[in-house]
Steps between C-alpha positions, in 0.01 A plus 500: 500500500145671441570812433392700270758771314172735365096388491375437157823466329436144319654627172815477753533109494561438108735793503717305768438175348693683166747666750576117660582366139696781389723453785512107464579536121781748593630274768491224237704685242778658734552164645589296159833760474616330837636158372461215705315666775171619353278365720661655782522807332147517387449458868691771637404741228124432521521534865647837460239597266239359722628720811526805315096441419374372840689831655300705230170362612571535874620883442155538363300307758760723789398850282089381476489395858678687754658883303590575834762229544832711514688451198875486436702771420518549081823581353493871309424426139805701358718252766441211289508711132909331463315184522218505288643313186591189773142562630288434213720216376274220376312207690781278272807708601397484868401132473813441366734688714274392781606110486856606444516638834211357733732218633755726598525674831417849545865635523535338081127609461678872540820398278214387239301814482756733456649278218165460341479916530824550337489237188165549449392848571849661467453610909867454616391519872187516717438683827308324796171608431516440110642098616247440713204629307667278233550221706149499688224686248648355187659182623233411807866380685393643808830594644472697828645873503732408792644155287542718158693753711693246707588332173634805335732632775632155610592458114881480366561825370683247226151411406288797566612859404382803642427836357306861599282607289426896447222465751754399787302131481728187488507242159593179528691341184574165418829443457685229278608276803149507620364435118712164544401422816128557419498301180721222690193436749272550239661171326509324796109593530451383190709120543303457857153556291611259193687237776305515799684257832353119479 
């Protein structure tokens, strides 16, 4: 590519040589915990990590070379303080969760996140902007605004409950038929990855 991030910044190249391995190594050990697919897993997961670096370096190289490119809007701090356990999960949590849900399409992606908020960070419902910060910044998914809102209101209200909160914004709960649906493509995921078609 030839280009540089910052002159005179040698002392850069060990320090992502160490940054490489630690991700490998944690790819590596995430992936032994999915029996009988751990080399696809170590795949998936060390491409994730691998994404999450490469956009690092090119927010850097976008901030050195051009700080008048316009930027996109930031979400308000104190928007995403219901959030902030879910977060600053772990690299292993979100590797984990991660290759639960990556084969799934973006309507389960949604079912997944909200379950993952409530058994894990005792969040019994998300609004839009907390699911797709969630879904995009934490989980790189990359689901359009217009899909994660299409997703939500075509939902079963079987499957997906809705509430107000004191604010006047909408949450969106998971609801038990939608927990079984989720976790019944989630299996099927799982049996296509173990038994792929001959």
């Amino acid at each position: 590519m030839g280009e540089k991030i910052s002159e005179g910044n040698e002392e850069e190249v060990p320090e992502a040589e160490e940054e490489l391995k630690r991700q490998v190594s944690l790819a590596a050990r995430v992936a032994k915990e999915a029996h009988g697919f751990e080399s696809v897993a170590f795949e998936k997961i060390l491409a994730y990590l691998l994404e999450g670096s490469t956009q690092a370096v090119s927010e850097r190289i976008r901030k050195t070379s051009s700080p008048t490119m316009r930027r996109s809007p930031k979400i308000p701090e104190n928007e995403l303080d219901r959030i902030k356990t879910f977060l600053d999960a772990s690299d292993e949590f979100v590797s984990d969760q991660y290759t639960k849900l990556s084969d799934l399409n973006h309507t389960y992606k949604i079912y997944g996140i909200l379950q993952i908020a409530r058994e894990h960070f005792q969040l019994d419902g998300l609004t839009v902007k907390e699911i797709r910060h969630i879904a995009n910044q934490k989980f790189r998914f990359g689901i359009p605004d217009g899909t994660l809102r299409g997703n939500l209101s075509k939902a079963s209200i079987n499957e997906i409950g809705k509430n107000q909160s004191a604010d006047g914004q909408t949450i969106y709960r998971l609801m038990r038929p939608g927990e079984i649906v989720l976790n019944e493509a989630i299996a099927k995921a799982k049996s296509q990855v173990s038994n792929p078609p001959q």
